[in-house]
C-alpha positions in Angstrom: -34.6 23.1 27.4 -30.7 22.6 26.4 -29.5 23.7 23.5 -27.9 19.9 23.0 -30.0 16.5 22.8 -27.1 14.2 24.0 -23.9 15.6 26.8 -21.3 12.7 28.1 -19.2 15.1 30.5 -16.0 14.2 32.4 -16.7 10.3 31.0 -14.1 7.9 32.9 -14.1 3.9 32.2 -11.3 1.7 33.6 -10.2 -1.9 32.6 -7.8 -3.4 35.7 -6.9 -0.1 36.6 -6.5 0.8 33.1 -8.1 3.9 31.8 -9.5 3.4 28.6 -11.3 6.3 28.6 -9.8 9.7 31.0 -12.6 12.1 31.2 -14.4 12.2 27.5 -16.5 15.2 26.6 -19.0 14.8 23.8 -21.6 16.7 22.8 -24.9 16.6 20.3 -27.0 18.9 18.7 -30.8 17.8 17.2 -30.0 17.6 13.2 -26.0 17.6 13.5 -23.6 14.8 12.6 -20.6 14.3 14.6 -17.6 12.8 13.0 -16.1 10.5 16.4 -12.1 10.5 14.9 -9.2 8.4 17.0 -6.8 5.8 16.2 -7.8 2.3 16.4 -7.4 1.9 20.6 -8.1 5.7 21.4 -11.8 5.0 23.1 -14.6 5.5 20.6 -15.9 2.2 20.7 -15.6 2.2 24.7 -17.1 5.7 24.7 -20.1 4.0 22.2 -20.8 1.0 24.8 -21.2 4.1 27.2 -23.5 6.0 25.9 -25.6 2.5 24.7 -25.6 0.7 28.4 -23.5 -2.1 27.2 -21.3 -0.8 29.6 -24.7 0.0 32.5 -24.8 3.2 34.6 -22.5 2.5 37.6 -19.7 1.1 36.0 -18.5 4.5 34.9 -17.4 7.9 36.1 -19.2 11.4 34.9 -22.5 11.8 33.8 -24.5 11.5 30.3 -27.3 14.2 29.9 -30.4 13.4 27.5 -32.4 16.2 26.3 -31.1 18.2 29.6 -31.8 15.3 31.7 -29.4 12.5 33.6 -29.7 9.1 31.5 -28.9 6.9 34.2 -29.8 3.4 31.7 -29.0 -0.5 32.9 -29.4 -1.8 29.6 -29.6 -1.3 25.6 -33.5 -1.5 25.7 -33.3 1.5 28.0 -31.3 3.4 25.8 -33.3 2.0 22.3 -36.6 3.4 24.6 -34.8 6.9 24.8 -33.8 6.7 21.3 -30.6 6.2 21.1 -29.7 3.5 18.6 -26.2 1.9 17.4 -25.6 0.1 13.9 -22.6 -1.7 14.8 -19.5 -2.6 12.1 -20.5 -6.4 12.0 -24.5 -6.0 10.8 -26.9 -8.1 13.1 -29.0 -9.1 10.7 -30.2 -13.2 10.6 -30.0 -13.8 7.3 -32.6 -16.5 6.7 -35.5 -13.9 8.2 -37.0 -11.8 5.8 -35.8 -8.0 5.5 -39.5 -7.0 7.0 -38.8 -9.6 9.7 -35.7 -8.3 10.5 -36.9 -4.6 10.7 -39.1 -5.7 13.4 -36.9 -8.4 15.1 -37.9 -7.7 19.2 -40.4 -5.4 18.4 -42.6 -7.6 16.2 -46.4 -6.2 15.2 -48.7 -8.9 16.6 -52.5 -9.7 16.1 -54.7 -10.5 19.4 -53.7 -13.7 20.6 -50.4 -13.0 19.8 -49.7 -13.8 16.0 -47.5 -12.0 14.2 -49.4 -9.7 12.0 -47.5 -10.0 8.6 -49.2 -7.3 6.9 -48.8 -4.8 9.1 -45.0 -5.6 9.1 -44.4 -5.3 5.9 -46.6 -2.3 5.3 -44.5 -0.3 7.6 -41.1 -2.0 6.3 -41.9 -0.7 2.7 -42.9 2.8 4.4 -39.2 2.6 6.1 -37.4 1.5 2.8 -38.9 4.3 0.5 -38.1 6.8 2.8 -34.7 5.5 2.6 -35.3 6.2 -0.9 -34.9 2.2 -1.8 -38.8 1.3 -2.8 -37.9 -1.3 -5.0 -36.7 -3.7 -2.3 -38.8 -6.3 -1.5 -39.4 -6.3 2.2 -40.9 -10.3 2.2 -37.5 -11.8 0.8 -34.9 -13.2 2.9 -32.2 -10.4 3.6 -29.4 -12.1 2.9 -31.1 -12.5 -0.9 -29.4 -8.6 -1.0 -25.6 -7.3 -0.8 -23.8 -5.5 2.2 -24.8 -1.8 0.8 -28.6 -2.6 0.9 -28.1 -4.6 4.4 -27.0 -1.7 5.8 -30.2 0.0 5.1 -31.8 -2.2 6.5 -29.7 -1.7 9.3 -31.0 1.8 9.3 -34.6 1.1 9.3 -34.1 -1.2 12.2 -33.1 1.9 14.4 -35.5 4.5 12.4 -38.2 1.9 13.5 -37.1 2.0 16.7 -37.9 6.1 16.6 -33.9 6.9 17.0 -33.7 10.3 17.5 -29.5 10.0 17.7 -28.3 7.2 15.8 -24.4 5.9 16.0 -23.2 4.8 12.9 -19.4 2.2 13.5 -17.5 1.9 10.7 -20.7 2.2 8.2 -19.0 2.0 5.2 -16.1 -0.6 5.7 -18.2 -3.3 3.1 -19.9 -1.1 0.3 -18.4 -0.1 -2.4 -18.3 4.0 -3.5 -21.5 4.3 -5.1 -23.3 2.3 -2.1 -21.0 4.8 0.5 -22.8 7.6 -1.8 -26.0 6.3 -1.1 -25.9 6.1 2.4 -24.3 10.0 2.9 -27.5 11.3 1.0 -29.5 9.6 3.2 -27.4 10.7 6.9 -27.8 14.0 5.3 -31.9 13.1 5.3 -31.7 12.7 8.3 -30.1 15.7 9.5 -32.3 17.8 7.7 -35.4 15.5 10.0 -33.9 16.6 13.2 -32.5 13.1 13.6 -28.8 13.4 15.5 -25.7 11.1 13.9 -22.3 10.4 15.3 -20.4 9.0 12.5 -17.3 6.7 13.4 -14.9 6.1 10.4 -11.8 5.7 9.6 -12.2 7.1 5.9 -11.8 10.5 6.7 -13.0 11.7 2.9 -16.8 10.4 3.8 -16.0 12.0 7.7 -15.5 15.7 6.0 -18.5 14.9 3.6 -21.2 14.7 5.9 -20.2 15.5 9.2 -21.0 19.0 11.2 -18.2 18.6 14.2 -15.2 16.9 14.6 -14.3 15.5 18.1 -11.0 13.9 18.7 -9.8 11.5 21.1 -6.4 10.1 21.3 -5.5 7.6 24.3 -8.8 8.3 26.2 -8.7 11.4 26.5 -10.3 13.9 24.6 -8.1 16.1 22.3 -10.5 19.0 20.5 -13.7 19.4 19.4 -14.0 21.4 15.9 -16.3 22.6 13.6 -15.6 20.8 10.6 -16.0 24.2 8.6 -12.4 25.1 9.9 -11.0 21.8 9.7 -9.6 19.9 6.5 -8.1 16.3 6.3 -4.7 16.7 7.3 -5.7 18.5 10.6 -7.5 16.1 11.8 -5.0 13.7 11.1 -2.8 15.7 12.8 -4.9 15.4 15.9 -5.6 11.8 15.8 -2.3 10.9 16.0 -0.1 13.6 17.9 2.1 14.5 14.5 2.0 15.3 11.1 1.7 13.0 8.6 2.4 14.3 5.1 3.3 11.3 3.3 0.2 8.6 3.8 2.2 6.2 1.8 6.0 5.9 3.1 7.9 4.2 0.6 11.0 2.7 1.9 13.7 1.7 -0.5 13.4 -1.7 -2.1 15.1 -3.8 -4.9 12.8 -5.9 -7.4 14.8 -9.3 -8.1 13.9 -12.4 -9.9 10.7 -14.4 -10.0 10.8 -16.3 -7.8 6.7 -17.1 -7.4 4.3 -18.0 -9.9 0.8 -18.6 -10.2 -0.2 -20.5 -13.3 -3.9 -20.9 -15.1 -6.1 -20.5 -11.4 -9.7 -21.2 -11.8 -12.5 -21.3 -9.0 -15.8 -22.2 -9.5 -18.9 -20.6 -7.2 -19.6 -22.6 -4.4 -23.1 -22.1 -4.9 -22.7 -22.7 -8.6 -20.6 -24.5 -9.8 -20.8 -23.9 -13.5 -19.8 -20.3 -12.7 -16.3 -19.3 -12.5 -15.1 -16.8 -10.1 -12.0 -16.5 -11.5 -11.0 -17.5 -15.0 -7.5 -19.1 -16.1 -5.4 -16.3 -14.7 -1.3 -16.4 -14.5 0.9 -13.9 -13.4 4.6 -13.9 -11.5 6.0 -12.2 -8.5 9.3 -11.1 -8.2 11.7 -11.1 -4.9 11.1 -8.0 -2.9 8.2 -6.9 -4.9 4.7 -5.6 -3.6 2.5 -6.9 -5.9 -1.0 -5.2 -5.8 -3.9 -6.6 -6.8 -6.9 -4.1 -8.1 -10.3 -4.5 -9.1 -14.1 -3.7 -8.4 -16.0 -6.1 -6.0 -16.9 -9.0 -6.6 -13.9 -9.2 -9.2 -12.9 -12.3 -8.2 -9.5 -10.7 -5.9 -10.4 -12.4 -2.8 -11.6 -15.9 -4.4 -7.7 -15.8 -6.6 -5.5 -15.3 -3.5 -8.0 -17.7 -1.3 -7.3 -20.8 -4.1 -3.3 -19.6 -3.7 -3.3 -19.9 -0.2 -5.4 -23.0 0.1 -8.3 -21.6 1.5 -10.7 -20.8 -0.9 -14.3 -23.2 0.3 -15.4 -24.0 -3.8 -13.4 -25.9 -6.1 -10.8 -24.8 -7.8 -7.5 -25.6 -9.7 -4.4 -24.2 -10.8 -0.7 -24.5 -9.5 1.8 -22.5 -7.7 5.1 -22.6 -8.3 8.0 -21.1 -5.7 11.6 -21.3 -7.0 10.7 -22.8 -10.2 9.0 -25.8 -8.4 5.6 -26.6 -8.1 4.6 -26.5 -4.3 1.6 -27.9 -2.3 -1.0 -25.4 -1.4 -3.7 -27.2 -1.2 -4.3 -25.9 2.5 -3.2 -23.6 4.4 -1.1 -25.5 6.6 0.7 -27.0 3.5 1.0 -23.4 2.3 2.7 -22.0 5.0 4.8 -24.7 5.3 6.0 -24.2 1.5 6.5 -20.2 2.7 3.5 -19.1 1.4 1.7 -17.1 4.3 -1.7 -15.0 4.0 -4.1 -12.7 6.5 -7.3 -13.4 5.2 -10.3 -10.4 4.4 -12.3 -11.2 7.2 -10.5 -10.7 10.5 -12.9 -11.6 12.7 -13.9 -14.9 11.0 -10.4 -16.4 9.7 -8.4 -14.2 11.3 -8.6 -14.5 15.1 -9.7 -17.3 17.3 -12.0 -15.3 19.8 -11.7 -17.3 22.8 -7.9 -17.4 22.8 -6.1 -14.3 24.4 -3.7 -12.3 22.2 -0.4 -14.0 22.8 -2.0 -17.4 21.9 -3.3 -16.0 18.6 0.3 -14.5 18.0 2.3 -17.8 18.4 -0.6 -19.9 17.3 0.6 -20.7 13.7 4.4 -21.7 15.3 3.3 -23.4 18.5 5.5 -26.6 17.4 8.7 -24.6 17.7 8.0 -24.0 21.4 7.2 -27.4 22.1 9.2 -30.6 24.1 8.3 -33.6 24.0 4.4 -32.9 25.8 5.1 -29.8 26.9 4.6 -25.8 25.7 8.2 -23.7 26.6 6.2 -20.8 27.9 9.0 -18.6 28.5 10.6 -18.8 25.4 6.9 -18.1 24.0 6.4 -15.4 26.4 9.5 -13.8 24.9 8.6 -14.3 21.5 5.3 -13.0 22.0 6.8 -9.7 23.7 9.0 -9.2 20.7 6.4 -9.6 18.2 4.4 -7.0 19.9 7.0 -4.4 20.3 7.9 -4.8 17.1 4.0 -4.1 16.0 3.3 -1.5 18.3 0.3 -3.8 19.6 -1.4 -1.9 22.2 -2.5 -4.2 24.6 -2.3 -4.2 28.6 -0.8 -8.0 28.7 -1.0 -10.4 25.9 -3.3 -12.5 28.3 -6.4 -10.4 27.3 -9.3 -11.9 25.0 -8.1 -10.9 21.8 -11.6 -9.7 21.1 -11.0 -6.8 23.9 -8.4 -5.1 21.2 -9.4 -2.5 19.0 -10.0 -4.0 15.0 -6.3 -2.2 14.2 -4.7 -4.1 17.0 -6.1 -7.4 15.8 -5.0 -6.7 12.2 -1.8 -6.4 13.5 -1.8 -9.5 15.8 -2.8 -11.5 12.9 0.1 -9.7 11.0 2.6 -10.9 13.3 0.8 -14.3 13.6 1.7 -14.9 10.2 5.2 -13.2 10.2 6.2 -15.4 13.1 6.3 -18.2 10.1 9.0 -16.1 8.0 6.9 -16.3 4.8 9.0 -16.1 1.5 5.7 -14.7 -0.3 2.9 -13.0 2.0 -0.4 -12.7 1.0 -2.4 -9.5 2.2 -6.1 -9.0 1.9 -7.5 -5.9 2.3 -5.0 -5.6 5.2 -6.1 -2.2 6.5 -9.8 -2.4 6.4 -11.4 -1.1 9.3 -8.0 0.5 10.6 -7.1 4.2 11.4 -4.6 6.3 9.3 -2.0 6.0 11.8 -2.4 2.4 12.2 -2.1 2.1 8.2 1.3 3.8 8.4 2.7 1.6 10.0 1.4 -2.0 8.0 2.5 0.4 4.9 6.3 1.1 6.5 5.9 -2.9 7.5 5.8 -3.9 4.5 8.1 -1.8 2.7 10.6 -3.2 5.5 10.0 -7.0 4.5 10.1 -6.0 1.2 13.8 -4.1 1.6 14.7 -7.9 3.2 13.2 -10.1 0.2 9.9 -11.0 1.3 7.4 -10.8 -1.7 4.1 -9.5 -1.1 0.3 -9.4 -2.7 -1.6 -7.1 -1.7 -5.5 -7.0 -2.5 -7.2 -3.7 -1.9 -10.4 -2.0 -2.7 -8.7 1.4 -2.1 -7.2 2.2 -5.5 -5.1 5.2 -3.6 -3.8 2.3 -1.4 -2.4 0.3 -4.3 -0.8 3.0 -6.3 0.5 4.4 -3.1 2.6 1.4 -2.0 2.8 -1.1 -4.9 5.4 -1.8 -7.3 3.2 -3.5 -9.9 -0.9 -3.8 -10.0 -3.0 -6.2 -11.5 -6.1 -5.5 -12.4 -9.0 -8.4 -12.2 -12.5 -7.9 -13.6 -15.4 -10.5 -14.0 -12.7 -13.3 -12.6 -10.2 -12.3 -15.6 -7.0 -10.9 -15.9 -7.8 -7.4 -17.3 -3.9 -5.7 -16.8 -0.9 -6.2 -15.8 1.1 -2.5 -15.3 4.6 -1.2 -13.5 3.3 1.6 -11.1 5.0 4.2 -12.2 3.1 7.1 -13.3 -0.1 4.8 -13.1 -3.4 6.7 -12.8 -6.8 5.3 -10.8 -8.1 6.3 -14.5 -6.1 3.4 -15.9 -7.0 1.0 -13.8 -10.8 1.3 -13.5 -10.4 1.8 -16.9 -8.8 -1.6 -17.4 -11.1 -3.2 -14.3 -14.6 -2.3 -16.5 -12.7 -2.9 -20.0 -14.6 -6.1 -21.8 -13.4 -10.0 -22.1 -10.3 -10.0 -23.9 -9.0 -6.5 -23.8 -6.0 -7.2 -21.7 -3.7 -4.1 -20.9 -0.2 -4.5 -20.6 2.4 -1.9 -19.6 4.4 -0.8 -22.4 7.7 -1.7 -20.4 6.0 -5.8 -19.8 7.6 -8.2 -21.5 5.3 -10.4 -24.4 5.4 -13.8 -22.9 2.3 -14.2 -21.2 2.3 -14.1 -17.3 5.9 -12.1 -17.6 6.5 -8.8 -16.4 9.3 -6.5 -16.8 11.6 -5.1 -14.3 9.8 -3.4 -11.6 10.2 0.3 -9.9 13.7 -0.1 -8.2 
């Protein structure tokens, strides 16, 4: 019997002639959690599709040893049948099926003569739920009647269902907020403690050293060091991720603040569902040339809905007006937006990001395309070139900017949507959430980015959920609770204390910085 339930040895997968992955070692024990760290384009994912038969024995060099025994598996339900389960970033849940239904989706309970047997079902889905210590959930509603945090345990009782006795978590946490990513590390530690094995694939390395047991490393395909996670901290594995040292997570590079040259004046959205509720409530603030402008808040604030109505985008209605060098502008969509200057990269990549059936040059150039145009035709050199540049400039790994855009990494689409919209030369840049989903090194660079387009007068608004994020590169922070302006501060010597502080203060309670001017909406000068 070995003394490991799951061994990928000497693991080799080529694209083209490509390596993506050169000779991976992995290994598992019954009860541990393995923290699977690497920049966004190192392999994990690859590695993942591996070990799961997406990508089927044969179509890969080494060998992958189950409970002392060559898995040699064609396809997922192979794997599933040994008991290896994934829970992938993007959930793959149907939302209009009920939470019981979805437990059981391909491996439905039936009575003789093949009806589904309901009761049984949902007897078992509650049994999964209250050992996931949620019995209050009510396995016979449709699951999209509950939030992401609760969707992902459904998620997990989908592959404890499926008797997973390793189970691969992507990206679990990218969607839930802190007390949800709580929630779900007491329950991976449940697991452990059932004999149930976990590889753990984040980017937030605070929830990797939380719950993990081992820490293996890859960088560029290849495997780097496996360590137990006893003798590691934060910074070391950093460190090993990306080949340096990294002591400053937030580089600052030097900016000046100028005058306002943006402003966003009385913005209300109303639910698209219901429209008698307002998602964001008569808020007005400025933005100043060169400034980074974050924007702070719990979920479901109302930060995503306020920059969507700015931009054009947002699906309810909504009014308000936007004003760019003391003139109103037309941002009524986006196309109008970005023609006024006003550029944004939305939340959700995947969706409003990226057009999946374009390769990644296409996506790059897609928001300029006139400029390259004659007459009927494309100039495809002078698009070529500009495409090359803007890659470069990102440090977009990609074989050739020919590929599906879908067969990057999530980092390396952030950043193709990045230069997408640079490629417009935005006066005021809109950034939500702009490193969700992306590795620490990959961060680094969007943080040094922007500080460089802020050094040459670009203006920028940046949403995050990662209070750390917006103190670490911001000049000034809003703060938005329950669709409200709540404060309005100059980062300097700002606390996270301050700012959730301000984010759960009540209707009305409006903090200022001391330094702010009084006229409503103004600010004063911000860090030089």
């Amino acid at each position: 019997m070995s003394d490991y339930l799951l061994q990928m040895n000497g693991i080799v997968k080529s694209f083209g002639g490509v390596k993506a992955l050169n000779g991976i070692d992995i290994k598992v024990r019954a009860g541990e959690c393995v923290g699977l760290c690497g920049e966004n384009g190192a392999g994990k994912s690859t590695l993942m599709k591996v070990l799961s038969a997406v990508y089927p024995h044969g179509t890969w060099e080494g060998e992958i040893l189950w409970d002392g025994q060559p898995l040699k598996a064609q396809s997922i339900s192979e794997t599933e049948a040994a008991g290896i389960v994934i829970i992938h970033q993007e959930l793959t849940l149907v939302p209009d099926l009920s939470v019981a239904e979805n437990i059981f989706m391909g491996h439905e309970l039936t009575l003789p003569g093949g009806r589904m047997n309901y009761p049984a079902m949902i007897h078992r889905a509650e049994a999964l739920m209250r050992e996931l210590k949620v019995p209050d959930m009510n396995v016979a509603l449709p699951v999209s009647q509950y939030g992401g945090g609760y969707q992902q345990l459904v998620e997990i009782a989908k592959a404890l269902n499926k008797q997973a006795r390793l189970l691969i978590l992507d990206e679990p946490s990218s969607a839930l907020t802190r007390s949800e990513i709580d929630v779900l590390l007491d329950i991976i530690r449940d697991l452990k403690a059932k004999g149930v094995a976990c590889v753990y694939i984040s980017h937030k390395l605070d929830e990797v050293a939380a719950v993990c047991d081992t820490i293996s490393v890859i960088r560029d395909g290849k495997h780097i060091a496996t360590t137990a996670m006893a003798d590691m901290d934060i910074p070391s594995i950093i460190t090993q991720m990306v080949g340096r040292e990294m002591s400053n997570l937030y580089p600052t590079e030097p900016h000046s603040v100028g005058e306002v040259i943006f402003e966003a004046r009385h913005v209300t959205c109303y639910d698209v569902d219901n429209p008698k509720r307002k998602r964001v409530d008569d808020i007005s603030f400025v933005l100043r040339r060169g400034e980074i402008l974050g924007i702070a808040g719990l979920v479901g604030a109302g930060r995503t809905e306020l920059v969507s109505a700015l931009f054009g985008a947002y699906p309810g209605r909504y009014i308000g007006e936007v004003w760019l060098d003391g003139k109103a502008i037309d941002t009524r969509t986006p196309l109008k937006s970005i023609r006024a200057g006003l550029c944004m990269v939305p939340e959700d990549r995947k969706r409003q990001g990226i057009i999946p059936d374009l390769g990644v040059g296409q996506n790059i150039t897609l928001a300029v395309l006139d400029s390259f145009a004659h007459l009927t035709r494309i100039d495809a050199e002078a698009e070529l070139g500009s495409i090359d540049k803007e890659i470069a400039r990102m440090h977009l790994k990609t074989a050739n900017p020919f590929l599906p855009i879908t067969s990057l990494s999530g980092g390396n689409q952030q950043k193709a949507v990045l230069a997408k919209m640079l490629l417009t030369k935005p006066r005021v840049l809109i950034l939500d959430e702009p490193t969700r989903g992306v590795d620490v090194g990959a961060k680094y660079e969007i943080y040094k980015l922007m500080g460089a387009l802020a050094a040459s007068g670009v203006s920028i608004i940046m949403v995050s959920s990662e209070l750390a994020e917006v103190l670490g590169v911001s000049d000034r922070v809003l703060v938005i609770g329950d669709g409200q302006l709540r404060g309005d501060f100059i980062n300097e010597g700002l606390t996270q204390e301050q700012v959730l502080a301000a984010a759960l203060s009540q209707s009305g309670d409006t903090a200022h910085n001391k330094n702010n001017n009084d006229r409503p909406g103004a600010v004063g000068d911000a860090r030089q």
